[in-house]
Backbone as CSV, one residue per row, in Angstrom:
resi,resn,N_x,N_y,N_z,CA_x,CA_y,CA_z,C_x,C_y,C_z
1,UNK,21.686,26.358,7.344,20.728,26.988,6.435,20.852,26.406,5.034
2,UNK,19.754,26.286,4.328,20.105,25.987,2.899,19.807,27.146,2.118
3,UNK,20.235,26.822,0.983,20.597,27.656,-0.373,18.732,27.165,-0.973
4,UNK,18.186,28.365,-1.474,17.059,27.981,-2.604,16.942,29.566,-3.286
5,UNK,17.450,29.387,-4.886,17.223,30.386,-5.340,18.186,31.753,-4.561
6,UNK,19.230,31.663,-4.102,20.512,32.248,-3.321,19.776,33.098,-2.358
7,UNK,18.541,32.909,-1.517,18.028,32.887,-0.596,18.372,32.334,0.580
8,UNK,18.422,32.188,1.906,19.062,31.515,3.049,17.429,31.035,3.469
9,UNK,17.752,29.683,3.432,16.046,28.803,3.735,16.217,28.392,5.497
10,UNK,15.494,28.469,6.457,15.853,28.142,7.823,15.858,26.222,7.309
11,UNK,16.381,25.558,7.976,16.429,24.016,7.867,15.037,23.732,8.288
12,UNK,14.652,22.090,8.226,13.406,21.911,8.988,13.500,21.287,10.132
13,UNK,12.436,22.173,10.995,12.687,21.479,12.368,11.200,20.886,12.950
14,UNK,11.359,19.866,13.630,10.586,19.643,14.202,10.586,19.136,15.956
15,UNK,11.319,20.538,16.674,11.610,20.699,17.791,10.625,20.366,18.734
16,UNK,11.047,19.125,19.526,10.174,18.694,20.855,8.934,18.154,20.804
17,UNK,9.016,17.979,19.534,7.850,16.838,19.072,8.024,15.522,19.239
18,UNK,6.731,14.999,19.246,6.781,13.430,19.665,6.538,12.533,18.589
19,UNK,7.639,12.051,17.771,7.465,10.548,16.865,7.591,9.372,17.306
20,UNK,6.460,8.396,16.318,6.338,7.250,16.632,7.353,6.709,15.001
21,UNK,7.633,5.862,15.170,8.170,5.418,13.685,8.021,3.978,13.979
22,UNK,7.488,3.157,13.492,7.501,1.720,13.322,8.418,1.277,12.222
23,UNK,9.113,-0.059,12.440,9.805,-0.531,11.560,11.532,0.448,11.525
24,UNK,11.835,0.809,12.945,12.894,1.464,13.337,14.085,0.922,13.487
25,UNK,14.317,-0.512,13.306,15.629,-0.871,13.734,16.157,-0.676,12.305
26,UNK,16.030,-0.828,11.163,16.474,-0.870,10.122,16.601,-0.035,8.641
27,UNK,16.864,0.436,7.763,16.283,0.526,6.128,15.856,1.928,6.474
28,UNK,14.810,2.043,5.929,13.727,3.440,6.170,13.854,4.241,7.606
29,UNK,13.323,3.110,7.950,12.828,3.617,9.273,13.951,3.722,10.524
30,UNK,15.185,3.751,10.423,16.521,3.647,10.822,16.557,5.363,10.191
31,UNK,16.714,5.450,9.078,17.388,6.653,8.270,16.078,7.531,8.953
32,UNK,15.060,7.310,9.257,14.045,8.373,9.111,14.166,8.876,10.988
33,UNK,14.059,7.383,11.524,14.415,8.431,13.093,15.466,8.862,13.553
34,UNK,16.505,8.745,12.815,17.606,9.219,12.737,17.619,10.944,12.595
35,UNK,16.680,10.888,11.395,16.390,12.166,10.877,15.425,13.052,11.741
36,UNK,14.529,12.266,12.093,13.356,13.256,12.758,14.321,13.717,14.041
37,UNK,15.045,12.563,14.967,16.041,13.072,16.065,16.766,14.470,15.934
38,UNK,17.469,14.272,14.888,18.195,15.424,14.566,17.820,16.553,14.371
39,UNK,16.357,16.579,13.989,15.518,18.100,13.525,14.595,18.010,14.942
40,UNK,15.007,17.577,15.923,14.205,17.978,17.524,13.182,17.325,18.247
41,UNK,12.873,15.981,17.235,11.975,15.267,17.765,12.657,14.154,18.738
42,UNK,11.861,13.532,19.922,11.633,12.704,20.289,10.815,11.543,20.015
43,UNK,11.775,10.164,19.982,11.299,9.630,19.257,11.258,7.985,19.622
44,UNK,10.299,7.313,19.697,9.783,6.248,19.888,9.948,4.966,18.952
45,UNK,10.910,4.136,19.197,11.149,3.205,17.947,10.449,1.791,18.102
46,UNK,9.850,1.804,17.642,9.051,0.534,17.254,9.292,-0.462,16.074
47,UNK,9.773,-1.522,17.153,10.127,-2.697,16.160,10.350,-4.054,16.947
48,UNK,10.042,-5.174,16.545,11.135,-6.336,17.024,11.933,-6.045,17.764
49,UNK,12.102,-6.102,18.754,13.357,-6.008,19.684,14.677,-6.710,19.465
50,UNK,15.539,-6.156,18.608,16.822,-7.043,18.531,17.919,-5.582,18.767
51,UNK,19.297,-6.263,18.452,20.426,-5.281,18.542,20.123,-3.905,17.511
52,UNK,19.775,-4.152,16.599,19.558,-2.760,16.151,18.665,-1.747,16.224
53,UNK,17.713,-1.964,16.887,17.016,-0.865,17.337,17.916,-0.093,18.455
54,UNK,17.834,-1.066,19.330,18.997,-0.501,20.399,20.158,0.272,19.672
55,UNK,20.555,-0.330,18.980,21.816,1.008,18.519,21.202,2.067,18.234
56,UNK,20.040,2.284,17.498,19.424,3.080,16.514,19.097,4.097,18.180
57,UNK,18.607,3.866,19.172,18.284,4.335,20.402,19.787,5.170,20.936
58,UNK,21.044,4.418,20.848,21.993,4.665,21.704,22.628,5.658,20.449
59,UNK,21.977,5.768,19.398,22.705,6.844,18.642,22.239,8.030,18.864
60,UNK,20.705,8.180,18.605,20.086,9.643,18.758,20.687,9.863,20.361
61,UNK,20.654,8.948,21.578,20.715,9.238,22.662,21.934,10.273,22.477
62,UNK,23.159,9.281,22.467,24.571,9.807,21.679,24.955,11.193,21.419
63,UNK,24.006,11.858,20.233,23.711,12.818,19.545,23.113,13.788,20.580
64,UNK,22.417,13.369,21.918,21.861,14.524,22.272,20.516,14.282,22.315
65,UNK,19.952,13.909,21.524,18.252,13.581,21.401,17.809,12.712,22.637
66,UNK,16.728,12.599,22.587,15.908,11.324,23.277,15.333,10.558,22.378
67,UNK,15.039,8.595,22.969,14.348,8.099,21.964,14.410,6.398,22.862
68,UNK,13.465,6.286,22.875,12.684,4.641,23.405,12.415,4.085,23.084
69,UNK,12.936,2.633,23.493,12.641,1.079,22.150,11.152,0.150,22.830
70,UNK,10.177,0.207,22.028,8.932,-0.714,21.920,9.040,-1.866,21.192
71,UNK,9.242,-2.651,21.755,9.084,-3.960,21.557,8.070,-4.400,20.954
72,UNK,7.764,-4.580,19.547,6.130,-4.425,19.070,6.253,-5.376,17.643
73,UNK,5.602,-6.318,18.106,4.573,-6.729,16.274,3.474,-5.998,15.968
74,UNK,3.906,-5.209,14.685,2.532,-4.370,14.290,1.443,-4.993,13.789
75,UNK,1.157,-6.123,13.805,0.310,-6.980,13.437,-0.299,-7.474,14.367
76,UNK,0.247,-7.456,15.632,-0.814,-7.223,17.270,-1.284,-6.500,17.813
77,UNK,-2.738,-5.926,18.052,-2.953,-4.697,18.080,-2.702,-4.427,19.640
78,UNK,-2.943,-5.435,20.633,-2.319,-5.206,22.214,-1.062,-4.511,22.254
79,UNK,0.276,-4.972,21.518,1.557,-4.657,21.227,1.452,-3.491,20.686
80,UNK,0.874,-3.009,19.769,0.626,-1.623,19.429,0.309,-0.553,19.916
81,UNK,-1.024,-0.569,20.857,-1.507,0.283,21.433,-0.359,0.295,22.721
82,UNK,-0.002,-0.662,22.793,0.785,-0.597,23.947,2.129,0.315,23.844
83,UNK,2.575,-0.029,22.722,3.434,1.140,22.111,3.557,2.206,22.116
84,UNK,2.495,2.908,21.711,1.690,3.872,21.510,1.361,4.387,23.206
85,UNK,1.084,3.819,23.943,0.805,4.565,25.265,2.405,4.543,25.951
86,UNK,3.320,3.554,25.806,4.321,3.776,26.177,5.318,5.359,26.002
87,UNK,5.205,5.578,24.566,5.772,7.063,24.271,4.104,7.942,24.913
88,UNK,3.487,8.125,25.179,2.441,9.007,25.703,3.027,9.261,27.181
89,UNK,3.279,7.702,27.873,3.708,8.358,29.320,5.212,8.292,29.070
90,UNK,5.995,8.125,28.352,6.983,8.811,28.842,7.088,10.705,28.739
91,UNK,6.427,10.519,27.458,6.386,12.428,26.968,5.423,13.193,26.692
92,UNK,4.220,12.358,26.601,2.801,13.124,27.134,2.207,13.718,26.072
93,UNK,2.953,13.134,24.813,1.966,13.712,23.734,2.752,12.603,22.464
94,UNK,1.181,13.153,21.357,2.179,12.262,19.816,1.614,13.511,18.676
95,UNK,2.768,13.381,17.702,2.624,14.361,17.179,3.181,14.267,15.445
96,UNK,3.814,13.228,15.567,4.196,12.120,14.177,3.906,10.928,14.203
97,UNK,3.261,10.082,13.057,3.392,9.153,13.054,3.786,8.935,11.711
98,UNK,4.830,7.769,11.830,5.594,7.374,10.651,5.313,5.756,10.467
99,UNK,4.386,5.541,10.051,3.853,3.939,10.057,4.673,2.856,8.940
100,UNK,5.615,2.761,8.750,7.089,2.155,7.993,6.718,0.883,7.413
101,UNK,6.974,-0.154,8.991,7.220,-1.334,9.255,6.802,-1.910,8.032
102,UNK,7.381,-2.835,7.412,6.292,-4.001,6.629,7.306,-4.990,6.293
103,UNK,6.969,-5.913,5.368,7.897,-7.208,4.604,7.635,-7.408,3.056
104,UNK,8.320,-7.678,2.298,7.892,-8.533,1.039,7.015,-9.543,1.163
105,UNK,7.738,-10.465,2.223,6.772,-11.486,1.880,6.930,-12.717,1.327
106,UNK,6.340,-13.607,1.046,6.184,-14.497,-0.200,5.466,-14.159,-1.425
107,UNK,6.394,-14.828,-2.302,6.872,-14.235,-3.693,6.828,-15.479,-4.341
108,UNK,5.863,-15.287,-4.805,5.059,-17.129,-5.534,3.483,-16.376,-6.470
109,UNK,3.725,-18.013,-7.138,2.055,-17.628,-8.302,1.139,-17.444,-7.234
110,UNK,-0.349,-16.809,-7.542,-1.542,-17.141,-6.542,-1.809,-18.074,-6.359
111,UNK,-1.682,-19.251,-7.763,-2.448,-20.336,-6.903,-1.489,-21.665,-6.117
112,UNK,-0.307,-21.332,-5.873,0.555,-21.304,-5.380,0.367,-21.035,-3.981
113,UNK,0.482,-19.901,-3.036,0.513,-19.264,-1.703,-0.595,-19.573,-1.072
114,UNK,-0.297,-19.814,0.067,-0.919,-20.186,1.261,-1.619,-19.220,1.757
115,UNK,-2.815,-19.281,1.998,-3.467,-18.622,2.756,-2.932,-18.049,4.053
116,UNK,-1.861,-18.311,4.776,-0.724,-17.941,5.907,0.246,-17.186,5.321
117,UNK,0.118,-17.455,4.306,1.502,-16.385,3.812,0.845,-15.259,3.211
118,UNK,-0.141,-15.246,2.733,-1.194,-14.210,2.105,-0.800,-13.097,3.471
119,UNK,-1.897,-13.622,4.554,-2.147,-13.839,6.025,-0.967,-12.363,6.442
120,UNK,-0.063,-12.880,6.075,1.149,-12.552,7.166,1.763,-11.508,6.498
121,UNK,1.895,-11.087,5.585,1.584,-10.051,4.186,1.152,-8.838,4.638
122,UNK,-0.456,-9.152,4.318,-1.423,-7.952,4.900,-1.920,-7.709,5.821
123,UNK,-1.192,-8.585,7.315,-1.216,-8.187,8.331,-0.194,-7.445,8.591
124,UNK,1.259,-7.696,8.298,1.991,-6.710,8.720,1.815,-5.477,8.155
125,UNK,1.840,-5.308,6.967,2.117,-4.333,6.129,0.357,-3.324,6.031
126,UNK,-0.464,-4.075,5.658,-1.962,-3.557,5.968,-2.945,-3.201,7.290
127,UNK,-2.450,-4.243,8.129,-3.308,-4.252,9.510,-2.300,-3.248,9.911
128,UNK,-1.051,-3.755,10.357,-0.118,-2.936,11.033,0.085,-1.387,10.555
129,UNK,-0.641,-1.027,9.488,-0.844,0.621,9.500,-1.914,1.058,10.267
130,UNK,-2.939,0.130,9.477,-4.216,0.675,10.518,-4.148,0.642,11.826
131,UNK,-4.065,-0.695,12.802,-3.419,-0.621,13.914,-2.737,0.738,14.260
132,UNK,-1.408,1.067,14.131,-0.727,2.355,14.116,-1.492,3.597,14.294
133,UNK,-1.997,3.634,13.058,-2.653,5.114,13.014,-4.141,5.262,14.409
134,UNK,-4.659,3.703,13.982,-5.630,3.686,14.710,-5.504,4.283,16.684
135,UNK,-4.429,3.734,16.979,-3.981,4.129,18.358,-3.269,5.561,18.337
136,UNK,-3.395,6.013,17.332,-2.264,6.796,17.505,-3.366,8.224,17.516
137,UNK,-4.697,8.064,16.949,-5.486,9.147,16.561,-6.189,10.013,17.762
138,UNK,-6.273,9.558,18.726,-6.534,9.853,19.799,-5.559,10.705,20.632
139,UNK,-4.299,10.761,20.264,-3.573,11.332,20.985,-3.107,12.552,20.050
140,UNK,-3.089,12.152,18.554,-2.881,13.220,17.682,-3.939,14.555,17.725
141,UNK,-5.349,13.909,17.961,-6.600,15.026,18.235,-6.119,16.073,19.297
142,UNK,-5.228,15.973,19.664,-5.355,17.308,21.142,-4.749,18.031,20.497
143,UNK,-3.726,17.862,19.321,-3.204,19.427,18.608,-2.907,19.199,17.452
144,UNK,-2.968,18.419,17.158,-3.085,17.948,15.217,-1.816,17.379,15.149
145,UNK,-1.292,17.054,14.155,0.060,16.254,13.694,-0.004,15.811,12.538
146,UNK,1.011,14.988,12.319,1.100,14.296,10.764,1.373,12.592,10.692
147,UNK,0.662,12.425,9.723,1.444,10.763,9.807,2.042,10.244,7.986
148,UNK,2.561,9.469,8.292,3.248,9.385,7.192,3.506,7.839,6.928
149,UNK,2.816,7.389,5.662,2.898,5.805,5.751,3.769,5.235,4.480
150,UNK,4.658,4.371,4.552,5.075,4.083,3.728,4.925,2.922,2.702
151,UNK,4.322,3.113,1.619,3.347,2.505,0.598,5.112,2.240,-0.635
152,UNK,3.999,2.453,-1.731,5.672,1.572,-2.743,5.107,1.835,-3.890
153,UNK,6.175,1.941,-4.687,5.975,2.278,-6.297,5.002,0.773,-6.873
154,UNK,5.106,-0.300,-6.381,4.511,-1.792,-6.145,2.903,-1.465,-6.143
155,UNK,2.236,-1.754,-6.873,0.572,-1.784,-6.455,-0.115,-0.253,-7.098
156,UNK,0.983,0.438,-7.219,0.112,2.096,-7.398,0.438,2.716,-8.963
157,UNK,2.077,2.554,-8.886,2.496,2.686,-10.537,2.770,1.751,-11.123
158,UNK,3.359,0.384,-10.659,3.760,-0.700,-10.791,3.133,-2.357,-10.836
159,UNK,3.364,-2.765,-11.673,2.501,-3.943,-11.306,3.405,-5.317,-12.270
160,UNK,4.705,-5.229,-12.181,5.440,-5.744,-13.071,6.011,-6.684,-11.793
161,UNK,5.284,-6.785,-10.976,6.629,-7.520,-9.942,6.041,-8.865,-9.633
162,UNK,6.162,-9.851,-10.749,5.412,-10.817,-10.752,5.513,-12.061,-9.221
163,UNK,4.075,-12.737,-8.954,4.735,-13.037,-7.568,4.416,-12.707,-6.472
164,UNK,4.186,-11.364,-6.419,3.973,-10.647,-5.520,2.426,-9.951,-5.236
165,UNK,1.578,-10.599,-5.587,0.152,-9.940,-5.250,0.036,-9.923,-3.920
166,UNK,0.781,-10.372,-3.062,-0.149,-10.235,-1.702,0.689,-8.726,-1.647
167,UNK,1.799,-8.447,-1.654,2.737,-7.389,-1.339,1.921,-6.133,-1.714
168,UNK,2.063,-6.264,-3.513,1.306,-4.760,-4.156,-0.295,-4.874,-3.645
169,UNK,-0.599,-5.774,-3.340,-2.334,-5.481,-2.869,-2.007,-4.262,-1.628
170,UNK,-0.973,-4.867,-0.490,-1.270,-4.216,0.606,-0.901,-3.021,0.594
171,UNK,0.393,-2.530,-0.077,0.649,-1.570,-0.529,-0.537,-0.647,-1.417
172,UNK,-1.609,-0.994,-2.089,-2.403,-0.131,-2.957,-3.556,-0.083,-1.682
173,UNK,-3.690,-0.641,-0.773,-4.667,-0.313,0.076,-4.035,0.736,0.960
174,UNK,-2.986,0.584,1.560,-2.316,1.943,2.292,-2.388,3.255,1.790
175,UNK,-2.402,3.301,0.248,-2.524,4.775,-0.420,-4.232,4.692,-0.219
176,UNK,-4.873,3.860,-0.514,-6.537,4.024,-0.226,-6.644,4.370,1.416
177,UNK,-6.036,3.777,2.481,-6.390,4.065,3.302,-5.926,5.194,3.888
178,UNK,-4.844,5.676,3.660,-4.293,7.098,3.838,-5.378,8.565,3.336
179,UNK,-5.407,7.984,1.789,-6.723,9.147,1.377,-7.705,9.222,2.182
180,UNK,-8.452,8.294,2.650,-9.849,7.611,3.521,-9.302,8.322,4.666
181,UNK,-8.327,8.318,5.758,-7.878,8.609,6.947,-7.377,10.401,6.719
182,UNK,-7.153,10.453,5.466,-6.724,12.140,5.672,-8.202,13.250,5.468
183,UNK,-9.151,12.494,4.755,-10.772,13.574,4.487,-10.984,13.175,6.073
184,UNK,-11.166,11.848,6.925,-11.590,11.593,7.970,-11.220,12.599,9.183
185,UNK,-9.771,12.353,9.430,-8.817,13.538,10.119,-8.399,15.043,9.962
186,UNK,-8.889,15.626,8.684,-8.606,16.652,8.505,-9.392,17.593,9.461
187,UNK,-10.121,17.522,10.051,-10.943,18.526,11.105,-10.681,18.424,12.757
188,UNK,-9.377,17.710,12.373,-8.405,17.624,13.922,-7.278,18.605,13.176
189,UNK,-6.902,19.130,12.051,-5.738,19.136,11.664,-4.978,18.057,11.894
190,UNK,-5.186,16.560,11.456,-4.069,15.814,11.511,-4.002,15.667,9.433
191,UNK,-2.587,15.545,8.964,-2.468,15.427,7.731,-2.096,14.195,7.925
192,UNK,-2.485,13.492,6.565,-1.972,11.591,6.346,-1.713,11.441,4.419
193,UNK,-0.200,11.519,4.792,-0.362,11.142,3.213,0.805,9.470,3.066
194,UNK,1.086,9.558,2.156,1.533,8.066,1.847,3.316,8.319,0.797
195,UNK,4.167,7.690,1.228,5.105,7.476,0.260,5.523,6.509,-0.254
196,UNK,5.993,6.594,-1.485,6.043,5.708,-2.353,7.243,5.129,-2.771
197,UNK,8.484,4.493,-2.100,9.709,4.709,-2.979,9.198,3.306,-4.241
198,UNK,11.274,3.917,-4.528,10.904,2.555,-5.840,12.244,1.956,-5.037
199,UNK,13.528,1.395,-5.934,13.817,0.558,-5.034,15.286,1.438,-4.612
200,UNK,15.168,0.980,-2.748,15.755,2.303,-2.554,16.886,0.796,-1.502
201,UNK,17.966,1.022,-1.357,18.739,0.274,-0.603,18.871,-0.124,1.016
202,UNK,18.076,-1.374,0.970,17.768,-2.208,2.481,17.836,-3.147,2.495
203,UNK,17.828,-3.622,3.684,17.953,-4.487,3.978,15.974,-5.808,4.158
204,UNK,15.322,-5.098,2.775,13.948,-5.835,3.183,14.146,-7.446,2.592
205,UNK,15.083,-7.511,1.930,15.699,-9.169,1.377,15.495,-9.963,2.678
206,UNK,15.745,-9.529,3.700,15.847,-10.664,4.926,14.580,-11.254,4.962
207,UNK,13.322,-10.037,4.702,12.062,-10.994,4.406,11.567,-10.902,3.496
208,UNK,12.188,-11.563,2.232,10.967,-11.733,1.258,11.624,-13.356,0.311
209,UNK,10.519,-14.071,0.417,10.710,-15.266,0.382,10.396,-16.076,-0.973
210,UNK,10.764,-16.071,-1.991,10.550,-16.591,-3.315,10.828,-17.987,-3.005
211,UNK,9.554,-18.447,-3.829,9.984,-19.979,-4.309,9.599,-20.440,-5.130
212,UNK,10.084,-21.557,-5.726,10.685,-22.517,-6.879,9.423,-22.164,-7.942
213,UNK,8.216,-21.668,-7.291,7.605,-22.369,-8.629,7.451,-20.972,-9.488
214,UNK,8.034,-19.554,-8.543,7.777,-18.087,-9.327,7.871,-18.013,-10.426
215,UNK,8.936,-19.443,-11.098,9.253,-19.749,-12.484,8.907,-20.019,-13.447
216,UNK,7.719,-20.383,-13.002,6.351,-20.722,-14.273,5.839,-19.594,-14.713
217,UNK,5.559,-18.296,-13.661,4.918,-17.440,-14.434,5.208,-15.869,-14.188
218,UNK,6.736,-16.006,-14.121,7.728,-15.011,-14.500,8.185,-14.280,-15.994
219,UNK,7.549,-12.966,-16.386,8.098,-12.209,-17.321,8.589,-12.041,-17.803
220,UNK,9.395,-11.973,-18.445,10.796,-11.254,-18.821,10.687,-9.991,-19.135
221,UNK,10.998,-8.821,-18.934,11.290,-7.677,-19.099,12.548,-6.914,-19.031
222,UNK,13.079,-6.450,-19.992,14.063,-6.023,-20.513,13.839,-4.473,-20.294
223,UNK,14.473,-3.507,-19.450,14.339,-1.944,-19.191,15.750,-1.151,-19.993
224,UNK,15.061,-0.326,-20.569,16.098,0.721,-21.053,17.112,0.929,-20.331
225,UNK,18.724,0.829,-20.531,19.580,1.249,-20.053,19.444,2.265,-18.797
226,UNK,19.773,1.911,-17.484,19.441,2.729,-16.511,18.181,2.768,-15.842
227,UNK,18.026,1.668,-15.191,16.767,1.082,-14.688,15.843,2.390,-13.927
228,UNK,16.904,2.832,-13.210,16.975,4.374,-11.761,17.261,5.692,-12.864
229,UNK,16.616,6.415,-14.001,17.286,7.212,-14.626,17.821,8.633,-14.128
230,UNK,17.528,8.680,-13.009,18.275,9.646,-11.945,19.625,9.756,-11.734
231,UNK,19.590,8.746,-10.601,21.152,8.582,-10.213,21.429,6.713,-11.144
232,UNK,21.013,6.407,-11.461,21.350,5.025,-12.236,21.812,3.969,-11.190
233,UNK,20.712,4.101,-10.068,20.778,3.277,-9.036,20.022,3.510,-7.310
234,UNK,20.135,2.330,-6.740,18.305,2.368,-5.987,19.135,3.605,-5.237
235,UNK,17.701,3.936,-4.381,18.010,5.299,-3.810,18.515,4.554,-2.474
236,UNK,19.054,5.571,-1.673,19.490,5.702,-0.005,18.460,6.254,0.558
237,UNK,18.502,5.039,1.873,17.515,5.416,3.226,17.283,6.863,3.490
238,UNK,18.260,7.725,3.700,18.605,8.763,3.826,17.518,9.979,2.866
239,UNK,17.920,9.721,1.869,16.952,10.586,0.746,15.083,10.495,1.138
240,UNK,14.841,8.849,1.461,13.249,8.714,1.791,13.356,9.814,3.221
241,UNK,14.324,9.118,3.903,13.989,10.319,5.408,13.812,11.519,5.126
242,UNK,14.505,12.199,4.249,14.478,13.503,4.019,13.010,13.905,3.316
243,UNK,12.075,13.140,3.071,10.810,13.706,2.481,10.071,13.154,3.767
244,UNK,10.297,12.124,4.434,9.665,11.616,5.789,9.780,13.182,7.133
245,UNK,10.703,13.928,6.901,11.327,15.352,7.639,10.193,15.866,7.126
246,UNK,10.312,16.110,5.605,9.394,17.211,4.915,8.026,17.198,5.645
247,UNK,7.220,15.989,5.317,5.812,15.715,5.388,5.709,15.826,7.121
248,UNK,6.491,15.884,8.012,6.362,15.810,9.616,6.161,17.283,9.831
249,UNK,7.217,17.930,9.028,7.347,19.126,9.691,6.182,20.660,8.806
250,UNK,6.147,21.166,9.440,5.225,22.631,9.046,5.334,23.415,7.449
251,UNK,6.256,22.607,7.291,6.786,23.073,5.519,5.718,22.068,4.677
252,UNK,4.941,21.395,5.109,4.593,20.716,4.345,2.882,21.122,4.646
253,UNK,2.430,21.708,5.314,1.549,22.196,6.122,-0.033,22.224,5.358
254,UNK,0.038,21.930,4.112,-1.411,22.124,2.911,-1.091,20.517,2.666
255,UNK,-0.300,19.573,2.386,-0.449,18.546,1.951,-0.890,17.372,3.057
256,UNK,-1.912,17.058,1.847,-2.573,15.315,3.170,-3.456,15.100,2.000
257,UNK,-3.565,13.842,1.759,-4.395,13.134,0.809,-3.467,12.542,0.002
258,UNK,-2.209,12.925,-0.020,-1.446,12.490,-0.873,-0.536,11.237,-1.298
259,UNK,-0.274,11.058,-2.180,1.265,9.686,-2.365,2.177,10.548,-3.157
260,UNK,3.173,10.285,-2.850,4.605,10.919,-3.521,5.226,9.987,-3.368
261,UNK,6.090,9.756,-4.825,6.651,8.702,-5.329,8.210,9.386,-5.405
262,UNK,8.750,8.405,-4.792,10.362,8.718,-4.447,11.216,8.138,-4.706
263,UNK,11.816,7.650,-5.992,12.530,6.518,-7.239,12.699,6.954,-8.193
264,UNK,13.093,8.212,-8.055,14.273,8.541,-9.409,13.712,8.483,-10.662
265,UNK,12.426,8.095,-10.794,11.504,8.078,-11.891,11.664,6.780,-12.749
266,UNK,12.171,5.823,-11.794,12.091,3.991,-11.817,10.698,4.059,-12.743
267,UNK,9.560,4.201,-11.761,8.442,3.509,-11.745,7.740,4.095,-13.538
268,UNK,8.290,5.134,-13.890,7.946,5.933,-15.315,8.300,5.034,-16.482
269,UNK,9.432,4.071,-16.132,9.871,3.532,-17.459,9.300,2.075,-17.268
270,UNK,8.449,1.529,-16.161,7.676,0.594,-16.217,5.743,0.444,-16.819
């Protein structure tokens, strides 16, 4: 139970429900089905197939939960839907969707980047929501649910991250397309809102790809002592899951249309 106001709050649960989470072997989306497992969901991990999803599987298993690895580029929509029907027949319903997955990217001037690297950008990170949600809406209509996409302080409060236009573009279309998808869905009861961290500790370095020439038309910006004025440093996976819990479960039950920004109030002193 938690403490609010020396009240006894029940925890949140979201018992015997069916999540999808893309972008599960790692970062976010590691901490978040971790989390949804633990509060009663079943849960469907979607990602690249390597060793860590599988752990991420053999832990909730571990724990007691259930949870199944999809082998999926969210940027293929065959691989997706396929995903997506895979957790349907194993458990016969969907009832979260947590649309994660994405990359940095390449991290270069515009006139610089390749039309393939643009490409590969706002397919993962842009197509691969829509994709997601898109398969996923059909199964959410039989009793409503929630989805939950993860967008970035990048593109919405932020625009200091020189380099990076393909990144903050796709990111400012996910909060557009979330709003667009939550007036659309609201007469299923499905809610769709969007989160925002700032920079929270992962492993997304493995893909994001700077080169030589970012140097020509790089900033300098100098931030007030305490970049994170919260905790005075990026946040933990853990903390995003815990608002990824919130927005799944029935406590959150009036909100959809929304972005909530989750960075310690980073993005305020930019």
């Amino acid at each position: 139970m938690n403490q609010t106001n020396g009240t006894a709050q029940p925890a949140l649960r979201v018992q015997d429900q069916v999540a999808l989470v893309t972008g599960a072997g790692s970062g976010i989306g590691r901490a978040a089905a971790l989390r949804l497992a633990g509060a009663g969901a079943k849960v469907c991990l979607v990602d690249l197939k390597d060793a860590r999803t599988e752990q991420v599987r053999d832990e909730i298993v571990k724990a007691g939960g259930e949870a199944i690895v999809a082998d999926t580029n969210v940027s293929d929509p065959a691989r997706v839907q396929a995903a997506v029907e895979q957790a349907i027949g194993m458990w016969g319903r969907l009832d979260i969707v947590f649309a994660n997955a994405g990359i940095n990217g390449t991290v270069t001037p515009i006139e610089e980047m390749e039309a393939a690297d643009w490409d590969e950008t706002l397919n993962t990170n842009l197509k691969g929501t829509f994709l997601t949600v898109k398969y996923a809406v059909p199964h959410l209509k039989k009793q409503g649910g929630s989805v939950i996409i993860t967008s970035s302080i990048n593109g919405n409060r932020t625009f200091s991250g020189i380099g990076m236009s393909a990144y903050a573009t796709s990111k400012a279309g996910q909060v557009a397309f979330a709003k667009m998808a939550a007036l659309e869905l609201a007469r299923y009861h499905i809610r769709v809102n969007a989160i925002c961290p700032g920079a929270i500790k992962t492993n997304i370095g493995e893909n994001t790809h700077k080169t030589p020439e970012l140097k020509e038309v790089e900033i300098p910006i100098k931030y007030p002592q305490g970049g994170q004025p919260l905790e005075h440093g990026p946040g933990q996976p853990e903390q995003v899951a815990d608002l990824v819990l919130f927005l799944a479960s029935s406590a959150s039950s009036h909100i959809t249309g929304t972005e909530i920004y989750i960075d310690g109030a980073e993005s305020l002193l930019r």
